[in-house]
C-alpha positions as CSV (number, residue, x, y, z in Angstrom):
1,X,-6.4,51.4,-5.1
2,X,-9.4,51.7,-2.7
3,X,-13.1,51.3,-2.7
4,X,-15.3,54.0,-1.4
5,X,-16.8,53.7,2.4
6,X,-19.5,56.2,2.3
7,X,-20.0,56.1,6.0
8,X,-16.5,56.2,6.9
9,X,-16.0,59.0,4.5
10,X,-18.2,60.7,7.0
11,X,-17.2,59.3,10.1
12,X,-21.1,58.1,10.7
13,X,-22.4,54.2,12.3
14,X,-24.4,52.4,8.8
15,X,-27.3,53.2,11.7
16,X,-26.8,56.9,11.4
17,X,-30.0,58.8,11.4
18,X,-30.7,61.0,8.2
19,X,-30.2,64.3,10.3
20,X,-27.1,63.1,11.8
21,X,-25.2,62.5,8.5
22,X,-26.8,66.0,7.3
23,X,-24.9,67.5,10.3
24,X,-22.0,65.7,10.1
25,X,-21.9,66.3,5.9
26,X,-22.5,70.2,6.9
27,X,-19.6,70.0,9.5
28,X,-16.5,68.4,7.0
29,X,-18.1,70.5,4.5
30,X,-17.3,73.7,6.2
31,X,-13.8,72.4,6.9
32,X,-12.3,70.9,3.6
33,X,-14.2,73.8,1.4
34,X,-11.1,74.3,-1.1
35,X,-12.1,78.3,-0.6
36,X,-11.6,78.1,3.4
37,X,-9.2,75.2,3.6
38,X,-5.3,75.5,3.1
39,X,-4.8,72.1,3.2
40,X,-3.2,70.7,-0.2
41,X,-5.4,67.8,-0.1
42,X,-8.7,69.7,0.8
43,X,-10.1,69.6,-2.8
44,X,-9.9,66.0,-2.6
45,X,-11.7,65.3,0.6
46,X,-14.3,67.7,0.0
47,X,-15.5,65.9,-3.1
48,X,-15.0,62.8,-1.2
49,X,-17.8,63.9,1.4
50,X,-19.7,65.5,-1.1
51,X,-19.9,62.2,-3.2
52,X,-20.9,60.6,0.3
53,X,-23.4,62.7,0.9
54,X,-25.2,62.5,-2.1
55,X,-25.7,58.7,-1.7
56,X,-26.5,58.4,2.2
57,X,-28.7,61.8,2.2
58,X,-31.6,59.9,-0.4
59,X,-33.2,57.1,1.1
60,X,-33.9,55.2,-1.5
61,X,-30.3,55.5,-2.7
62,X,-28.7,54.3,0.7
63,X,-30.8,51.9,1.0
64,X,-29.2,50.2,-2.5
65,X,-25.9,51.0,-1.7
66,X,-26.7,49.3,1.9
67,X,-27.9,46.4,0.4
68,X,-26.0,46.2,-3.3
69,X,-22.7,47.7,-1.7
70,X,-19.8,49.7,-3.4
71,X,-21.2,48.2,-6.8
72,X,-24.7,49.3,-6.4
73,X,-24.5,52.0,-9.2
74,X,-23.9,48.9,-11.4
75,X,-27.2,46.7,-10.8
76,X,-29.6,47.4,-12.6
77,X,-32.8,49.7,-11.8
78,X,-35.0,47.1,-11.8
79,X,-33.6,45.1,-9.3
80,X,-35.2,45.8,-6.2
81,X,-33.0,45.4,-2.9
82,X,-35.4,43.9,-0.5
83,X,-36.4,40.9,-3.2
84,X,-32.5,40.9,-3.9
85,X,-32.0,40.7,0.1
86,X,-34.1,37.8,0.2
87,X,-33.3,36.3,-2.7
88,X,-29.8,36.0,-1.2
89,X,-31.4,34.8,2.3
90,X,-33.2,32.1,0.8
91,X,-29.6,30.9,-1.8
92,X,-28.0,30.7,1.5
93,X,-30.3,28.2,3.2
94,X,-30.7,26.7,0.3
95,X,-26.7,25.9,0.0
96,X,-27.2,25.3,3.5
97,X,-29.8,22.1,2.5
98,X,-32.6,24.1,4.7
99,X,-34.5,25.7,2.1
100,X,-35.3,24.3,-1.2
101,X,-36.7,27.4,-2.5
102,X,-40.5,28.8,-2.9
103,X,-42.6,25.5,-3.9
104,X,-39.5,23.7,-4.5
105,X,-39.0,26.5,-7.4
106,X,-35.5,27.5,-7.6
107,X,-34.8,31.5,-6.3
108,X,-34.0,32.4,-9.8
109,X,-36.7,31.0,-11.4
110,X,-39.1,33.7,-9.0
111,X,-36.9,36.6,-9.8
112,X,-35.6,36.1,-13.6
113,X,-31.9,36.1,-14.2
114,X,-31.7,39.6,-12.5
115,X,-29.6,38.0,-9.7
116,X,-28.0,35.4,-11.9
117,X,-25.9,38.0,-13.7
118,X,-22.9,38.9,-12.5
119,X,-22.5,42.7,-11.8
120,X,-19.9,45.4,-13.0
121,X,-16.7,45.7,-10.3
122,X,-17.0,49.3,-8.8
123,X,-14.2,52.0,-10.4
124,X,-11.1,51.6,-8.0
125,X,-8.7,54.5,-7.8
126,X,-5.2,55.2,-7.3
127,X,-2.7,58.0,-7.0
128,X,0.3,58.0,-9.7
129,X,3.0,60.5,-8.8
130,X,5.1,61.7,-11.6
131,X,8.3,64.3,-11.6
132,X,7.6,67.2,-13.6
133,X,9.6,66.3,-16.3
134,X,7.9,63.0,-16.6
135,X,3.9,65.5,-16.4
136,X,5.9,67.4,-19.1
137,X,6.8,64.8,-21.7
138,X,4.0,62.4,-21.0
139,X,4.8,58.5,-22.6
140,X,3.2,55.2,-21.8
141,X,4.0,53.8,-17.9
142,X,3.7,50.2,-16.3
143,X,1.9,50.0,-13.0
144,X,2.1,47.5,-10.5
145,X,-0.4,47.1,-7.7
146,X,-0.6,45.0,-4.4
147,X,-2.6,42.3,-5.6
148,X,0.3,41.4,-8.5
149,X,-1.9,42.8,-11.2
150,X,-0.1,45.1,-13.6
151,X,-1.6,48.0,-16.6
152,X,-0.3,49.9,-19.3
153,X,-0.8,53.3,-18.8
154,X,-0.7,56.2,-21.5
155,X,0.1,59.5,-20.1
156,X,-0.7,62.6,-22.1
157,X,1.7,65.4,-22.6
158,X,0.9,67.9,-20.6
159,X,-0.6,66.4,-17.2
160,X,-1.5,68.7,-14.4
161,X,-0.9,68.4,-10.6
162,X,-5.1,67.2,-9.3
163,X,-6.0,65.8,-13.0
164,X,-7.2,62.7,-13.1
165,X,-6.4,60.0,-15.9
166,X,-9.0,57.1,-16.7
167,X,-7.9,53.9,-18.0
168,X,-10.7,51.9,-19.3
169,X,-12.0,48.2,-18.1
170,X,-10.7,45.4,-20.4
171,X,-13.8,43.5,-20.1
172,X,-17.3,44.0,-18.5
173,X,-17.0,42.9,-15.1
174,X,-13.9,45.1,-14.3
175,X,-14.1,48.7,-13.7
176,X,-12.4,51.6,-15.0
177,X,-9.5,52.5,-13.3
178,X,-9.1,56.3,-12.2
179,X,-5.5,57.8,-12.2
180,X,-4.9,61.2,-9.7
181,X,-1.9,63.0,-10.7
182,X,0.1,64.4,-8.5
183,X,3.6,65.9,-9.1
184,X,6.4,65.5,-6.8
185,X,7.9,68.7,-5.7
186,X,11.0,69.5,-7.3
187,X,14.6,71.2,-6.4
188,X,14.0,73.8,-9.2
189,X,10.8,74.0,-10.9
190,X,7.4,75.5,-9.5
191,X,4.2,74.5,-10.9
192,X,1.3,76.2,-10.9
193,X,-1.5,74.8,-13.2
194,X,0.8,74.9,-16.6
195,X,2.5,77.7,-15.3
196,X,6.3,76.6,-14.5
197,X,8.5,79.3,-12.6
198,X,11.9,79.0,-12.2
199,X,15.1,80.7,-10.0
200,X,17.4,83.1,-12.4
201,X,20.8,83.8,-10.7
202,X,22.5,87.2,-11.9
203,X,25.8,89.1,-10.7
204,X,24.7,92.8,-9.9
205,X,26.4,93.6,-13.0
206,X,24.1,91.4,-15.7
207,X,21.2,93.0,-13.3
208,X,22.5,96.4,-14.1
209,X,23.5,96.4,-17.6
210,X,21.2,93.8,-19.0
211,X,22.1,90.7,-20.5
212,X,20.8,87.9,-22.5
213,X,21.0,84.3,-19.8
214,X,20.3,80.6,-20.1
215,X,17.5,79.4,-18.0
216,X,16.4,76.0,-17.2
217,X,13.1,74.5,-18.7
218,X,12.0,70.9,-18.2
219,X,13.4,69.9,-21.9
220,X,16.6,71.9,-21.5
221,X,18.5,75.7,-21.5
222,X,16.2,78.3,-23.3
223,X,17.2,82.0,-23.7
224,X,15.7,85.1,-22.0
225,X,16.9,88.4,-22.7
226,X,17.2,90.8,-19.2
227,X,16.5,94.5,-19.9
228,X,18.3,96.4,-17.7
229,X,18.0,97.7,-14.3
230,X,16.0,94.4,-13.5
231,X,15.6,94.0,-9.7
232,X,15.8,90.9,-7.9
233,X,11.9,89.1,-7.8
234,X,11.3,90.4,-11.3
235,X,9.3,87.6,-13.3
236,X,10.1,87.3,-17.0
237,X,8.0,85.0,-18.8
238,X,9.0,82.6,-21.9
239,X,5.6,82.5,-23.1
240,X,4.6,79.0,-24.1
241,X,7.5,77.6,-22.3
242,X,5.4,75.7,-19.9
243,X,3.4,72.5,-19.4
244,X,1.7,71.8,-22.6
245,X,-1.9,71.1,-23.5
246,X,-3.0,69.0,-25.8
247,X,-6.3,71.1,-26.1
248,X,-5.2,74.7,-25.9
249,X,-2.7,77.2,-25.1
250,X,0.5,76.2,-23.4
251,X,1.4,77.5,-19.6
252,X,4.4,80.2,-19.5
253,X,7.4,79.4,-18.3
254,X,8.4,82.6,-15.5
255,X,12.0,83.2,-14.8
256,X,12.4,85.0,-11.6
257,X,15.4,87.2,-11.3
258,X,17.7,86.7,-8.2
259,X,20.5,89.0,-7.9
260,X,23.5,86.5,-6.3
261,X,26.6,88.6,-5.1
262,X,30.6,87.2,-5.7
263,X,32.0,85.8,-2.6
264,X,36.0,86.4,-2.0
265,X,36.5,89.6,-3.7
266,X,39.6,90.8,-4.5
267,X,41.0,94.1,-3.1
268,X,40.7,95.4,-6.8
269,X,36.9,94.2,-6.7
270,X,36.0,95.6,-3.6
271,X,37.2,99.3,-4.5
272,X,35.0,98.9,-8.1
273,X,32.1,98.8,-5.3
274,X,33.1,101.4,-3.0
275,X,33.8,103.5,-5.8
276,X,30.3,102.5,-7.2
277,X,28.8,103.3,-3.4
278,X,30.6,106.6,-3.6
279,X,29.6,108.1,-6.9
280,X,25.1,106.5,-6.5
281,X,22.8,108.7,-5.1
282,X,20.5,105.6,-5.3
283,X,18.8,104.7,-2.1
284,X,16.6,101.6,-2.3
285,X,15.1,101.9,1.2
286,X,13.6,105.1,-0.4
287,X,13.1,103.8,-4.1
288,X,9.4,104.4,-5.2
């Protein structure tokens, strides 16, 4: 979980000048644009900046997030930050038996209960990495973080690489808790969106001839009929077959033909082929 640092989000001093954080926010921006940037996690650190930006490039919004902090977005309007500011100035020499307050009046009493009230915890956020099968299937999750605390998480069905999963506050001072998912790469399957691609391993012969094969999917063997004559890189698509969505259509599953050749042939074997080489005309160096 982390709290966001505006200023270190874009590497500025908290006594940056407004034009420096413009040309710094310009700079990153051109960097980590998800259209320019091939970095996996540019999408991510461009919002980041972006989110940045928007709070440090007002004035009058810096200046409460200066004063208010992480939380600021949680204080109310009406508070303003240089009566808050000293407000706070005048508790702590107060506590400090210095300063009794304005006419012996107690800070609050000046201000109203505005400062009295305890204020909202930012949002805190968190990565949860799942397996695709796990993305697939969705199901309810325990998490434990640093701080001992642990929450019940429901994942939905379905759950794509980037998507993010809020778990609401259990009471009014906590906030929400925001879930990136990010899927784990795997020794078979390919994700793309809902999309789900998968290796299918054929002799020359099922290639040739056509066949009906098994092919893996993350809730076990489905069937997918090979015309014949399929090359090797052919995609056939189980449509459907893919990462489900609650709210729509279903990604395809896409089995992708790879032509695997026998290993230790017999004599008999090898003279099938060269009899095969001998009687093709079939040249795939010159195939259209």
């Amino acid at each position: 979980m982390r709290v966001a640092d505006f200023y270190a989000s874009l590497g500025v001093a908290r006594d940056a000048s407004q034009e420096e954080i413009q040309r710094t926010y310009r700079s990153l921006a051109r960097k980590h644009h998800p259209d320019v940037s091939d970095d996996p996690g540019a999408e991510t650190r461009f919002k980041e900046i972006s989110e940045a930006y928007q709070v440090l490039s007002d004035p009058a919004t810096r200046k409460r997030y200066d004063v208010f902090g992480p939380e600021f977005r949680q204080v109310p309007a009406d508070v303003d930050p240089d009566e808050w500011q000293a407000a706070q100035q005048a508790r702590t020499s107060q506590r400090a038996g210095g300063f009794q307050g304005f006419g012996g009046f107690d800070i609050t009493d000046l201000f109203g209960d505005a400062f009295a009230r305890p204020t909202r915890a930012p949002d805190r956020e968190a990565e949860l990495r799942l397996t695709v099968e796990d993305a697939y299937e969705g199901g309810q999750r325990t998490l434990s973080f640093g701080d001992g605390q642990t929450t019940r998480v429901n994942i939905p069905a379905g759950v794509t690489d980037g998507q993010r999963i809020r778990v609401p506050s259990q009471d009014e001072y906590t906030g929400d808790l925001y879930l990136a998912v990010r899927l784990a790469p795997h020794d078979r399957f390919r994700v793309a969106g809902r999309d789900i691609t998968v290796d299918l391993p054929l002799t020359p012969w099922e290639a040739a001839l056509g066949t009906i094969a098994a092919v893996e999917t993350p809730t076990g063997e489905a069937k997918v009929k090979v015309p014949a004559e399929t090359s090797s890189g052919r995609r056939l698509r189980l449509r459907g077959k893919g990462m489900p969505n609650p709210r729509g259509q279903a990604g395809d599953l896409y089995a992708e033909v790879r032509i695997v050749l026998p290993t230790d042939l017999t004599d008999e074997q090898r003279q099938l082929f060269a009899d095969l080489a001998a009687s093709s005309t079939f040249d795939p160096r010159k195939a259209a």
